[in-house]
N, CA, C and O atoms as a GROMACS GRO file, in nm:
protein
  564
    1UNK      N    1   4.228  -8.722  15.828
    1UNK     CA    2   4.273  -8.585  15.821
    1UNK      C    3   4.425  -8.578  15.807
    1UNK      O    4   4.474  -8.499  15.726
    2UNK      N    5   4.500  -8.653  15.879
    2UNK     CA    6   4.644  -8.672  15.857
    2UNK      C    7   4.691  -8.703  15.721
    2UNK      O    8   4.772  -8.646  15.647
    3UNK      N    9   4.632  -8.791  15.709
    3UNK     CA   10   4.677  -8.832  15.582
    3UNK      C   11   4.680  -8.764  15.477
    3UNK      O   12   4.751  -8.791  15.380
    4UNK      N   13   4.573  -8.632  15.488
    4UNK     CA   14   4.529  -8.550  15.353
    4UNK      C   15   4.640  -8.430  15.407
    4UNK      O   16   4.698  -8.383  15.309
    5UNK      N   17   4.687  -8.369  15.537
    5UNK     CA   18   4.795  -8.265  15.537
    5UNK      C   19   4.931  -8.331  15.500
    5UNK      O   20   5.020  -8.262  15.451
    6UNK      N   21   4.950  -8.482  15.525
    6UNK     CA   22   5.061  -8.544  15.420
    6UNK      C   23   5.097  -8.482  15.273
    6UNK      O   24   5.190  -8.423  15.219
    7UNK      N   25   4.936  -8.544  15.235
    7UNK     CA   26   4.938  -8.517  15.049
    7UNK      C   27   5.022  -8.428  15.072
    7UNK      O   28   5.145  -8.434  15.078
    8UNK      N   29   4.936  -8.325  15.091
    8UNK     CA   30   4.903  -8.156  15.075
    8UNK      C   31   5.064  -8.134  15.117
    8UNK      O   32   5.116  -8.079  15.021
    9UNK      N   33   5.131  -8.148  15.189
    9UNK     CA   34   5.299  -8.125  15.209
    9UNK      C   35   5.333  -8.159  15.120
    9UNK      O   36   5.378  -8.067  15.051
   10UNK      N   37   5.340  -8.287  15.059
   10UNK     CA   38   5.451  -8.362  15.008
   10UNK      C   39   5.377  -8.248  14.842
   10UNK      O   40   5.462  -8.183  14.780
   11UNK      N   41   5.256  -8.242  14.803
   11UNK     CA   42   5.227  -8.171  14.694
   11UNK      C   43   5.311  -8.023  14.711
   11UNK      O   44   5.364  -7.974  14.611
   12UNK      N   45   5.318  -7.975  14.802
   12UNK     CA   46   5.410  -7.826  14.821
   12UNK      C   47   5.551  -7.869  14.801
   12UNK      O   48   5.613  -7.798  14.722
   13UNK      N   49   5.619  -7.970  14.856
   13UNK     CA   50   5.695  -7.978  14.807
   13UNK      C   51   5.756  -8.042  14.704
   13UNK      O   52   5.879  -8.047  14.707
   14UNK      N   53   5.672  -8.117  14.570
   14UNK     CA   54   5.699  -8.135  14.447
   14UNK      C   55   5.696  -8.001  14.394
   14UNK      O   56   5.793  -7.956  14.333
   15UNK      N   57   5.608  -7.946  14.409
   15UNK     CA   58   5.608  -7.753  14.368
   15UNK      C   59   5.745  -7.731  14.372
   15UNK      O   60   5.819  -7.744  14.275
   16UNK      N   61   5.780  -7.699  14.480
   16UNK     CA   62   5.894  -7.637  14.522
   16UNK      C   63   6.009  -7.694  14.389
   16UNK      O   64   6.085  -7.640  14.308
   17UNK      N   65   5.975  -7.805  14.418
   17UNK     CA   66   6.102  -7.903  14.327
   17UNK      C   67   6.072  -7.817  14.192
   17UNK      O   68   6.142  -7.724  14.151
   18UNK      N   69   5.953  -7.866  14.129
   18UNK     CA   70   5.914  -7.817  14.032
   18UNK      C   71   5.932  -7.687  14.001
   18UNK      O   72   5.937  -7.683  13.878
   19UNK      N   73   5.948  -7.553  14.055
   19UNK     CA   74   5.993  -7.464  14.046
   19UNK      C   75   6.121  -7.424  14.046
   19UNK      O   76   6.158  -7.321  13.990
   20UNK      N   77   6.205  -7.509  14.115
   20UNK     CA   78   6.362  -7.529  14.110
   20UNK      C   79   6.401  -7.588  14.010
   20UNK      O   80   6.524  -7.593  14.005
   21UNK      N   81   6.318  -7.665  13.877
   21UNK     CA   82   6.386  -7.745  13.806
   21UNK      C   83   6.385  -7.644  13.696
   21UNK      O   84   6.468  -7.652  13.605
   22UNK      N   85   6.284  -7.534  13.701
   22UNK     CA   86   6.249  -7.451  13.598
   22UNK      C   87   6.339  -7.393  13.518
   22UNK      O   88   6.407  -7.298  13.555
   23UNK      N   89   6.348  -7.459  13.371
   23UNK     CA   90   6.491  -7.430  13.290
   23UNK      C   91   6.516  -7.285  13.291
   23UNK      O   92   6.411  -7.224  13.271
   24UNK      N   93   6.617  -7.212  13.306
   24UNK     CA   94   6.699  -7.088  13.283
   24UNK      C   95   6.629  -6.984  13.405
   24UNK      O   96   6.630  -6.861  13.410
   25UNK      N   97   6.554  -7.109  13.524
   25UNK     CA   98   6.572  -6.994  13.656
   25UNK      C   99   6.695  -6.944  13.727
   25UNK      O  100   6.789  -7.013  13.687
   26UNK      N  101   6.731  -6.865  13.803
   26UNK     CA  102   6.820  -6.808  13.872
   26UNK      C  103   6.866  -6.923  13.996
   26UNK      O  104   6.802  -7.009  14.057
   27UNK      N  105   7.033  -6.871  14.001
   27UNK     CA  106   7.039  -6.990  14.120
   27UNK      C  107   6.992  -7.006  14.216
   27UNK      O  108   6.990  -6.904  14.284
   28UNK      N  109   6.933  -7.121  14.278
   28UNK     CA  110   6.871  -7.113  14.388
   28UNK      C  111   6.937  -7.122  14.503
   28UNK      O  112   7.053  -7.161  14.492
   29UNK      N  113   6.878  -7.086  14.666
   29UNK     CA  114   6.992  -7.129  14.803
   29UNK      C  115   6.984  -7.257  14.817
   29UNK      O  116   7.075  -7.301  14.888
   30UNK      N  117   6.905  -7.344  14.773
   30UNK     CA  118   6.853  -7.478  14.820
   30UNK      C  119   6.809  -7.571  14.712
   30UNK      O  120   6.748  -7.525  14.615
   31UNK      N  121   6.830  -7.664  14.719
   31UNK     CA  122   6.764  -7.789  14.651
   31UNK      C  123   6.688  -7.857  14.705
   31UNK      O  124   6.735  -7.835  14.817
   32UNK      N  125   6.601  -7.929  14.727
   32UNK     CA  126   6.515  -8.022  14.771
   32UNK      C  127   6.500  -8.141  14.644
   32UNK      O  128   6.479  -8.129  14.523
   33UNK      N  129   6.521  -8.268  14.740
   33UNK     CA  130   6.530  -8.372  14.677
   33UNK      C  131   6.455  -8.482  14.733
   33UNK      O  132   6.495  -8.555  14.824
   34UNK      N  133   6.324  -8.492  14.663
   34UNK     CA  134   6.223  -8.525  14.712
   34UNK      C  135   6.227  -8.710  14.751
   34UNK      O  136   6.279  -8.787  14.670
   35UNK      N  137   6.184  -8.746  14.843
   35UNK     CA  138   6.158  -8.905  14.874
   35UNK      C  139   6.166  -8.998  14.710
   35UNK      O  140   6.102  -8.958  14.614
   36UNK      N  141   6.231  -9.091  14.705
   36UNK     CA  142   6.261  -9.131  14.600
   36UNK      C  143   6.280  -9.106  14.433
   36UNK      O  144   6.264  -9.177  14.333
   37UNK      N  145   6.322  -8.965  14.458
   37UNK     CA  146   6.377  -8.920  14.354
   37UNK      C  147   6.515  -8.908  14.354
   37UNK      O  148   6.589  -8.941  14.447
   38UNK      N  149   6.553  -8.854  14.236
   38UNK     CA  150   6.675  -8.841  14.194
   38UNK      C  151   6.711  -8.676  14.104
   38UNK      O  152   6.638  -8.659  14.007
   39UNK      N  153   6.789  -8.590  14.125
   39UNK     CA  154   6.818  -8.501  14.078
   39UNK      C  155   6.987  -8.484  14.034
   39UNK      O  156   7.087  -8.529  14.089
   40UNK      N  157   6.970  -8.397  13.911
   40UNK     CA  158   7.085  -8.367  13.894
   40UNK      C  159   7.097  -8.204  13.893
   40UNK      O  160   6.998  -8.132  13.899
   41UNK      N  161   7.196  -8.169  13.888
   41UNK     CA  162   7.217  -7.996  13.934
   41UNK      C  163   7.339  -7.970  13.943
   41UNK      O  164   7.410  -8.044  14.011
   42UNK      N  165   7.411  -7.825  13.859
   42UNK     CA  166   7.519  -7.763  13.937
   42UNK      C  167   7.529  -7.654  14.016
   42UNK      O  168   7.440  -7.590  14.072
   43UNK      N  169   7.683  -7.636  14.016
   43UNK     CA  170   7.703  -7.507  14.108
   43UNK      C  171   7.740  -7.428  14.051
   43UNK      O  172   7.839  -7.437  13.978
   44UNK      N  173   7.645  -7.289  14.076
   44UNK     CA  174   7.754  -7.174  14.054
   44UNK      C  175   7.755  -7.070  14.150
   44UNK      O  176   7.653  -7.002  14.156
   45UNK      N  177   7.845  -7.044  14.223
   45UNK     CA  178   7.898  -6.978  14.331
   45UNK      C  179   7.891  -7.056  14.448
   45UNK      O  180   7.936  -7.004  14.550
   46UNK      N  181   7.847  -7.164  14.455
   46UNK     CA  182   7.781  -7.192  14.607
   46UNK      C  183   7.623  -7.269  14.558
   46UNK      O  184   7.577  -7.367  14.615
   47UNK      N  185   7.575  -7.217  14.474
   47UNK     CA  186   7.407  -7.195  14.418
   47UNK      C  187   7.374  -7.305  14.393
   47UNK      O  188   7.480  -7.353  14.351
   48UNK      N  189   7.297  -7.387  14.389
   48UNK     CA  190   7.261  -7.496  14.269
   48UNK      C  191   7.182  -7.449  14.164
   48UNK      O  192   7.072  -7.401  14.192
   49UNK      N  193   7.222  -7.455  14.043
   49UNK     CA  194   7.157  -7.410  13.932
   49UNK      C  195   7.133  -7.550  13.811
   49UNK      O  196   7.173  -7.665  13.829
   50UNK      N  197   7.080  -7.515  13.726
   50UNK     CA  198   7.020  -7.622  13.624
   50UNK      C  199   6.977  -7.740  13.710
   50UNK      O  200   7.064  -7.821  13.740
   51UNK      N  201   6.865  -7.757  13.749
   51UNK     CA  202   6.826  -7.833  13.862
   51UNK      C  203   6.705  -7.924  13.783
   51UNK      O  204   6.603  -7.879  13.731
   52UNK      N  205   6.746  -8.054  13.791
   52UNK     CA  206   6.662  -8.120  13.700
   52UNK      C  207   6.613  -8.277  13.715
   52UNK      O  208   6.719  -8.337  13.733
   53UNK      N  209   6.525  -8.358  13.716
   53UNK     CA  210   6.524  -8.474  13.750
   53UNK      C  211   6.609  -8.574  13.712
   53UNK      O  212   6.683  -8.515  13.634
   54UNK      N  213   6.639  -8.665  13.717
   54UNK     CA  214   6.794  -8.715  13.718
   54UNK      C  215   6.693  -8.890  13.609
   54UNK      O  216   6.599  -8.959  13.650
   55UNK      N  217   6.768  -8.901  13.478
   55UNK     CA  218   6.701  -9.012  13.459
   55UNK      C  219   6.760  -9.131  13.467
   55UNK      O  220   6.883  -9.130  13.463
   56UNK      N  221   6.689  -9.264  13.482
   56UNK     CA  222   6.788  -9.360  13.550
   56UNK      C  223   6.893  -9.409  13.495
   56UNK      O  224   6.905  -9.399  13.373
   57UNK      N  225   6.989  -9.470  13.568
   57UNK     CA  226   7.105  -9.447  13.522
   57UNK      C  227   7.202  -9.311  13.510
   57UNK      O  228   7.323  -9.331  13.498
   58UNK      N  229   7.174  -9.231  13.511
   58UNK     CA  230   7.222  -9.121  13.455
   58UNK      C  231   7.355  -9.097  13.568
   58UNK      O  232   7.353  -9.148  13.680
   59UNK      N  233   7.467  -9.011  13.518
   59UNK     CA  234   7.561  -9.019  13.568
   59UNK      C  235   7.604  -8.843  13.562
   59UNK      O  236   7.587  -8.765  13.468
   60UNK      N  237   7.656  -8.820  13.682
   60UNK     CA  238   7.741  -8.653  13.674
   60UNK      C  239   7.804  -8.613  13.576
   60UNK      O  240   7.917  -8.655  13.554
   61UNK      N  241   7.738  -8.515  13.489
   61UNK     CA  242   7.876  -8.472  13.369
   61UNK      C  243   7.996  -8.410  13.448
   61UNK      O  244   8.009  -8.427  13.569
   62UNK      N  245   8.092  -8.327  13.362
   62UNK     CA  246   8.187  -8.267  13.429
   62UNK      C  247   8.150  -8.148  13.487
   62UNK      O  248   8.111  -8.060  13.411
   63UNK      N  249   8.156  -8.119  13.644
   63UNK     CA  250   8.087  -8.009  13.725
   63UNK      C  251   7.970  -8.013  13.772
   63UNK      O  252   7.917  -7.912  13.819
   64UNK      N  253   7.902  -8.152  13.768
   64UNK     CA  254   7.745  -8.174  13.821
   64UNK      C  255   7.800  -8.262  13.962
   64UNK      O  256   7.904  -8.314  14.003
   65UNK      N  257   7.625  -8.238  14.014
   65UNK     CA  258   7.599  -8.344  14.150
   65UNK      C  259   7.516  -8.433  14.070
   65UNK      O  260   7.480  -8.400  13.957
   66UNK      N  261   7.483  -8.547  14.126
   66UNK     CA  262   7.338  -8.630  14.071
   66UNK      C  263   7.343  -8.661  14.296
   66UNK      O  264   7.428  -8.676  14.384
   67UNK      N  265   7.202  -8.655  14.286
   67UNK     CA  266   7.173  -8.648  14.484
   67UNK      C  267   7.088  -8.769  14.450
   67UNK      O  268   7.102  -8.796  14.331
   68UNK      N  269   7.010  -8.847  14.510
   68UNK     CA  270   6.900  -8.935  14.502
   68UNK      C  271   6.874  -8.982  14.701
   68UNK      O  272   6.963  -8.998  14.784
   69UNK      N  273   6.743  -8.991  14.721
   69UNK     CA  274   6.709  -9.015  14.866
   69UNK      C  275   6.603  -9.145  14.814
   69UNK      O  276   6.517  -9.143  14.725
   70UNK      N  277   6.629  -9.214  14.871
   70UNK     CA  278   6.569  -9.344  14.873
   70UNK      C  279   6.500  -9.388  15.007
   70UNK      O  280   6.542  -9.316  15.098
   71UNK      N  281   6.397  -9.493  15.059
   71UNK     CA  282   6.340  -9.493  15.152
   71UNK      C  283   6.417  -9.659  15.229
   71UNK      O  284   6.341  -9.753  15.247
   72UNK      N  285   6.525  -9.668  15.254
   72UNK     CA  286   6.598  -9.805  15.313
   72UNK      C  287   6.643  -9.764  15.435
   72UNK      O  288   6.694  -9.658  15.473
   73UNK      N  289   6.616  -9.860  15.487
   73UNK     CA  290   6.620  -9.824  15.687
   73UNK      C  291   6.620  -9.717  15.700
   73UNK      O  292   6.728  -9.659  15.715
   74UNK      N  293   6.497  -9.645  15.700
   74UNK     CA  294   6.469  -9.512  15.707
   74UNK      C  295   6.486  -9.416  15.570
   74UNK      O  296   6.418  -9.413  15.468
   75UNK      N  297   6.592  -9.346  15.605
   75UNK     CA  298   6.658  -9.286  15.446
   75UNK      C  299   6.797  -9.303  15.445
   75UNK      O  300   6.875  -9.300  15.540
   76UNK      N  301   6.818  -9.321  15.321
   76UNK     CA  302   6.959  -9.323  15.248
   76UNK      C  303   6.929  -9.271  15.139
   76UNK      O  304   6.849  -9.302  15.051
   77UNK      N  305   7.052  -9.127  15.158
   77UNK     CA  306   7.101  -9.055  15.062
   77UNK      C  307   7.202  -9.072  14.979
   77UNK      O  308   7.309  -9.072  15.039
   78UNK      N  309   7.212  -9.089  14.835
   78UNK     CA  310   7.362  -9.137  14.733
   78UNK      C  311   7.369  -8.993  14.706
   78UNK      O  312   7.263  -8.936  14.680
   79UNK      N  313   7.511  -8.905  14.710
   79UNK     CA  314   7.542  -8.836  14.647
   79UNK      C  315   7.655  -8.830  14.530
   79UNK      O  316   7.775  -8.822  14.556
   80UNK      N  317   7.609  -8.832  14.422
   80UNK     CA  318   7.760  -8.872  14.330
   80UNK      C  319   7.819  -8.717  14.280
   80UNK      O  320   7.747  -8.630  14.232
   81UNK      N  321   7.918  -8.708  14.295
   81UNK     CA  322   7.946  -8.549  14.251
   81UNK      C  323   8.058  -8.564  14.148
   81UNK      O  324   8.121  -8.665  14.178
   82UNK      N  325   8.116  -8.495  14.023
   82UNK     CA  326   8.206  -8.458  13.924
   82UNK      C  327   8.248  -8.359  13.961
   82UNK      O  328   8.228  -8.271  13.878
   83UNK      N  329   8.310  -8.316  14.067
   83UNK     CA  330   8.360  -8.191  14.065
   83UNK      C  331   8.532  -8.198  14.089
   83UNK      O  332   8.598  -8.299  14.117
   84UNK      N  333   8.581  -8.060  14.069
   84UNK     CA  334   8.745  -8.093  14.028
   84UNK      C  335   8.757  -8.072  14.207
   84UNK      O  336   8.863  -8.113  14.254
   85UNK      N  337   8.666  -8.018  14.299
   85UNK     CA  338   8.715  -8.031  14.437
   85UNK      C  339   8.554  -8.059  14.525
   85UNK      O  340   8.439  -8.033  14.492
   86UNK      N  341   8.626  -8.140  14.675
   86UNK     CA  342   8.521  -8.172  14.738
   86UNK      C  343   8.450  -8.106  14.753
   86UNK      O  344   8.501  -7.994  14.756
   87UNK      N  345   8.324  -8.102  14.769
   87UNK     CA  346   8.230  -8.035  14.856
   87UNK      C  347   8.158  -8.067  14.966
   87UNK      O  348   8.126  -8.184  14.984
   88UNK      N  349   8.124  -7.966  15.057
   88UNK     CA  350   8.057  -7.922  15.166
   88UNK      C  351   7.913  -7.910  15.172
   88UNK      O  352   7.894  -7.828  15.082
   89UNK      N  353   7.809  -7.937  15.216
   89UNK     CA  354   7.688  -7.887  15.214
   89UNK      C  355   7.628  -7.896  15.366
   89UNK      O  356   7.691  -7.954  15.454
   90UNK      N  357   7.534  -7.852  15.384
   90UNK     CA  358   7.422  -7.892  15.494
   90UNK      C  359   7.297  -7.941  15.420
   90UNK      O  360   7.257  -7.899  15.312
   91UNK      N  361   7.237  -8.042  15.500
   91UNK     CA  362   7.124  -8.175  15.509
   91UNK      C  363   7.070  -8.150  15.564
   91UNK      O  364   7.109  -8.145  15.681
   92UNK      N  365   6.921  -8.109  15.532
   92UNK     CA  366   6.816  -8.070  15.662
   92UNK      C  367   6.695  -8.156  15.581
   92UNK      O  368   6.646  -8.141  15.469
   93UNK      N  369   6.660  -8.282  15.722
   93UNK     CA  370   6.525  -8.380  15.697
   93UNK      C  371   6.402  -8.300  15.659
   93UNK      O  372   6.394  -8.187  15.707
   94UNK      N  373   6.338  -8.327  15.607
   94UNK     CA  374   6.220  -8.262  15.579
   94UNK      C  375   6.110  -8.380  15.617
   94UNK      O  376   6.065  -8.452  15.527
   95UNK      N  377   6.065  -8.398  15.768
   95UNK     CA  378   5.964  -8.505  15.798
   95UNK      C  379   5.820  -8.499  15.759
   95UNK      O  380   5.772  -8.387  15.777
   96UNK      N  381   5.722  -8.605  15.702
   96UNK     CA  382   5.586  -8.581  15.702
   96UNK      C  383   5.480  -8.458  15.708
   96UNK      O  384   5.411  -8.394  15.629
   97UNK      N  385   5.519  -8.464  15.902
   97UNK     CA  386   5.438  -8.400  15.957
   97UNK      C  387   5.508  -8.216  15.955
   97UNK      O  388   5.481  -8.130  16.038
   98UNK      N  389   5.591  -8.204  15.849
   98UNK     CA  390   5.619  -8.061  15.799
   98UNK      C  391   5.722  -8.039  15.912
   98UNK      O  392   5.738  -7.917  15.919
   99UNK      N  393   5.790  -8.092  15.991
   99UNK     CA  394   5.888  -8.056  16.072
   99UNK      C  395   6.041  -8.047  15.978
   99UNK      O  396   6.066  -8.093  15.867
  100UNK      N  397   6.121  -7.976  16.064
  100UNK     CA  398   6.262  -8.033  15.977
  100UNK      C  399   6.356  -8.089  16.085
  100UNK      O  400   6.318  -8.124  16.197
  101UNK      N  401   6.444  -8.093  16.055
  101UNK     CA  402   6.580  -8.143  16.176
  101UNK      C  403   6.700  -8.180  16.066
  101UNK      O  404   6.702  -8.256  15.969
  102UNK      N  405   6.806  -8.084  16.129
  102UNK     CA  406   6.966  -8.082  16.072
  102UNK      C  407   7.020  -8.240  16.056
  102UNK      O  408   6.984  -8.332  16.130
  103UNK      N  409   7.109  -8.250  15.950
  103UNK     CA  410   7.181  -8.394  15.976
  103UNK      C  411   7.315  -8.405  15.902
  103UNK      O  412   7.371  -8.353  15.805
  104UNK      N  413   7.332  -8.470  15.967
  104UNK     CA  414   7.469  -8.502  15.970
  104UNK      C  415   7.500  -8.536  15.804
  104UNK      O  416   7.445  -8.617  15.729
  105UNK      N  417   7.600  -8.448  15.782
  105UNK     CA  418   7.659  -8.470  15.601
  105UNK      C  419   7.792  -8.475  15.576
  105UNK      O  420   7.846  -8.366  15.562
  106UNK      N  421   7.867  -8.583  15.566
  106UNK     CA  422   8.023  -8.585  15.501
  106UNK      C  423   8.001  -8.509  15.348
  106UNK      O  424   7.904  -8.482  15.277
  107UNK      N  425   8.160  -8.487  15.341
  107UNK     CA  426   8.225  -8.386  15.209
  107UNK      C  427   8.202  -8.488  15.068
  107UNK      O  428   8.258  -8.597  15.057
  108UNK      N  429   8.137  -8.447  14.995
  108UNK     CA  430   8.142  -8.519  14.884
  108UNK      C  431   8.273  -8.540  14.819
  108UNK      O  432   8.290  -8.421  14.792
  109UNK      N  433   8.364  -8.589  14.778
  109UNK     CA  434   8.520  -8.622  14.733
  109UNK      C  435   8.507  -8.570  14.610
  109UNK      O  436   8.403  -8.602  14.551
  110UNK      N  437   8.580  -8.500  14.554
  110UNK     CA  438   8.634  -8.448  14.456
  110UNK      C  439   8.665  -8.556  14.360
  110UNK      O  440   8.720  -8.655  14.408
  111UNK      N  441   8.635  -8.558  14.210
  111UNK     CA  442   8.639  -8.655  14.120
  111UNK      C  443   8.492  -8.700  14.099
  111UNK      O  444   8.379  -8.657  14.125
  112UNK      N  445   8.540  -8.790  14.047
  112UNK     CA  446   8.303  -8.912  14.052
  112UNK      C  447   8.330  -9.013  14.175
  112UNK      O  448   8.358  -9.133  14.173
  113UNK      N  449   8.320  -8.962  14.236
  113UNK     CA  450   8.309  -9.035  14.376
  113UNK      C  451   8.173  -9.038  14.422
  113UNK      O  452   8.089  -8.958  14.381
  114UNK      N  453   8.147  -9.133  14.511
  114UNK     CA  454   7.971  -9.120  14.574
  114UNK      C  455   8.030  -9.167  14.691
  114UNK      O  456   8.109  -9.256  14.720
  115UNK      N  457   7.937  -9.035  14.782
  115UNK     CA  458   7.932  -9.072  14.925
  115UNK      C  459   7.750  -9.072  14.939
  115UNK      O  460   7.655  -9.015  14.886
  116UNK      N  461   7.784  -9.206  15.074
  116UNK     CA  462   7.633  -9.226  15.134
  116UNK      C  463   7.598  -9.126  15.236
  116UNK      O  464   7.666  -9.025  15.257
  117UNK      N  465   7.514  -9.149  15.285
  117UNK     CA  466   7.452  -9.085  15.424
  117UNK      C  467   7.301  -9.160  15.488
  117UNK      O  468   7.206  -9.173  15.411
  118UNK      N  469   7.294  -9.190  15.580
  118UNK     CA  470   7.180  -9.260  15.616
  118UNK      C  471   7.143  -9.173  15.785
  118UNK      O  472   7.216  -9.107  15.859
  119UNK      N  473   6.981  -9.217  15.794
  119UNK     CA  474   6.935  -9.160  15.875
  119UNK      C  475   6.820  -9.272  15.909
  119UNK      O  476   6.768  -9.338  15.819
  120UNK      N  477   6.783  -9.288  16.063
  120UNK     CA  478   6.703  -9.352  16.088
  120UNK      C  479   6.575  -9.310  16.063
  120UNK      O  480   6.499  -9.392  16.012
  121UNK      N  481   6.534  -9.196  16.088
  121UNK     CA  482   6.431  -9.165  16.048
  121UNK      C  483   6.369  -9.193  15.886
  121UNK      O  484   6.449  -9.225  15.798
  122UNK      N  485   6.207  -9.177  15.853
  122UNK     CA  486   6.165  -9.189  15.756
  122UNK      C  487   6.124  -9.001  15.703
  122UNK      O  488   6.060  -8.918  15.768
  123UNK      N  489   6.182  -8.986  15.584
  123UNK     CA  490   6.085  -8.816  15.553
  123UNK      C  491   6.049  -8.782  15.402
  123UNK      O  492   6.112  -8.843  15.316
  124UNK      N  493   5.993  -8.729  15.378
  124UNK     CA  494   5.946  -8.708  15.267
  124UNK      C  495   6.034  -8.650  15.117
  124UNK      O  496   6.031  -8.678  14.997
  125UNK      N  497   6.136  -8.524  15.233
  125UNK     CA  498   6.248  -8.506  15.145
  125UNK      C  499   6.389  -8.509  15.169
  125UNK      O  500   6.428  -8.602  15.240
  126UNK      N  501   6.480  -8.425  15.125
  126UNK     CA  502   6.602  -8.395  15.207
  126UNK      C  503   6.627  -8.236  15.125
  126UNK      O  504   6.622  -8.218  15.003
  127UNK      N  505   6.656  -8.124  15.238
  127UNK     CA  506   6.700  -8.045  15.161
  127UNK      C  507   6.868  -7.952  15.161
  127UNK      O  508   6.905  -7.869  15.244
  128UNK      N  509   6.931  -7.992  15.062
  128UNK     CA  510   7.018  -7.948  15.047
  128UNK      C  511   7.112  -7.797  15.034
  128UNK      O  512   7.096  -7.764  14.917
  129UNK      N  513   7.178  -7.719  15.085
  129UNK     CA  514   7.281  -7.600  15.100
  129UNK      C  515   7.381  -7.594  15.147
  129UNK      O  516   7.449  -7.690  15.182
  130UNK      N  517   7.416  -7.446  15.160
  130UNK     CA  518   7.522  -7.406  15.205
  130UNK      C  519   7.662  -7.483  15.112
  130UNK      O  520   7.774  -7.497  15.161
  131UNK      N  521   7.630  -7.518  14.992
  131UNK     CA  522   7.724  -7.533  14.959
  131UNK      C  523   7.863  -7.476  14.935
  131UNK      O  524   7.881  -7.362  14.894
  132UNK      N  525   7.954  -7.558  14.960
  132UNK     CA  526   8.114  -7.444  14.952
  132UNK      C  527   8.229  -7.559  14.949
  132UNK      O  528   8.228  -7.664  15.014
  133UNK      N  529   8.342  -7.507  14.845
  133UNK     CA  530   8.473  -7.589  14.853
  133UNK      C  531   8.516  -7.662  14.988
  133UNK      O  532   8.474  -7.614  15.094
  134UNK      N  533   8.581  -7.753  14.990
  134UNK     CA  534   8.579  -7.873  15.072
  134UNK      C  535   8.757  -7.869  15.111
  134UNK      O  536   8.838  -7.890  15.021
  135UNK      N  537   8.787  -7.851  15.201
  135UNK     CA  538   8.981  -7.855  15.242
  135UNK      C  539   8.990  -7.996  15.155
  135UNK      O  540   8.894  -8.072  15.146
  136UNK      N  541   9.090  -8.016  15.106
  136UNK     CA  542   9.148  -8.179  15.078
  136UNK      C  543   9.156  -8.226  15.166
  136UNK      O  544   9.132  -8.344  15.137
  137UNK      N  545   9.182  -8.218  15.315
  137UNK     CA  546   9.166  -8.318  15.443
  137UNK      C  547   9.057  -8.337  15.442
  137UNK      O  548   9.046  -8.450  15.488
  138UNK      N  549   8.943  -8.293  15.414
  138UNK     CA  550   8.826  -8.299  15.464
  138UNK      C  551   8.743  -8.436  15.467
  138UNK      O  552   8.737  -8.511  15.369
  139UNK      N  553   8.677  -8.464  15.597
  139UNK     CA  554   8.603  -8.595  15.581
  139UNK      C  555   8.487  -8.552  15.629
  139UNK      O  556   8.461  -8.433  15.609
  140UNK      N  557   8.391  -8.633  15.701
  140UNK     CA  558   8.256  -8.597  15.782
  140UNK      C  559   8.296  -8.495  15.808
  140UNK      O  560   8.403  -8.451  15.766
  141UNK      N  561   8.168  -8.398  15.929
  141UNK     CA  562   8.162  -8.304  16.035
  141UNK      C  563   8.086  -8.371  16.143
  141UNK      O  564   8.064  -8.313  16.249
   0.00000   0.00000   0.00000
């Protein structure tokens, strides 16, 4: 029985994805970036918009994120960003069993820079917001 309310999550949230990738939808508050995928996406206002699967290799044009969550000692998140200033977001786990829990997210660096993030836990996704310009001091929170 567990195993089938797994599917059944992790299928709601490819939806979700899948509906966020939907060419010339409106910006969304959130991204979700599902267990070993990879997305690319920008911003406009704050928003993530053009939200799209990321193919391998593929690299940030000018003004994109590329996010990817991978399953290594738990999760590790790569975020590579092109933007002319850092950014800010909030990280919320998205576990299995449909729970969530906040986590800890440093400022992505301004330029093509990639910052990591790791978490002990194992989850299905990671979902991304609150995005907003980044102080130039800015490091973790």
């Amino acid at each position: 029985m567990q195993a089938s309310q797994t599917l059944m999550r992790f299928a709601v949230l490819c939806a979700g994805l899948a509906l966020a990738a939907t060419p010339g939808a409106a910006p969304a508050q959130s991204v979700t970036v599902a267990m070993g995928h990879a997305l690319l996406f920008s911003l406009d206002h704050g928003q993530p918009t053009h939200v799209r699967e990321a193919p391998a290799g593929a690299l940030p044009a000018a003004g994109e994120m590329l996010v990817a969550v991978r399953p290594m000692l738990g999760t590790t998140m790569s975020a590579t960003g092109n933007m002319p200033r850092g950014v800010r977001y909030r990280a919320t786990l998205i576990f299995a069993n449909g729970g969530t829990g906040e986590a800890r997210a440093c400022v992505l660096p301004a330029g093509r820079q990639t910052a990591f993030e790791h978490w002990p836990k194992a989850v299905v996704g990671v979902r991304l917001d609150r995005f907003r310009p980044a102080p130039a001091s800015s490091a973790c929170r």
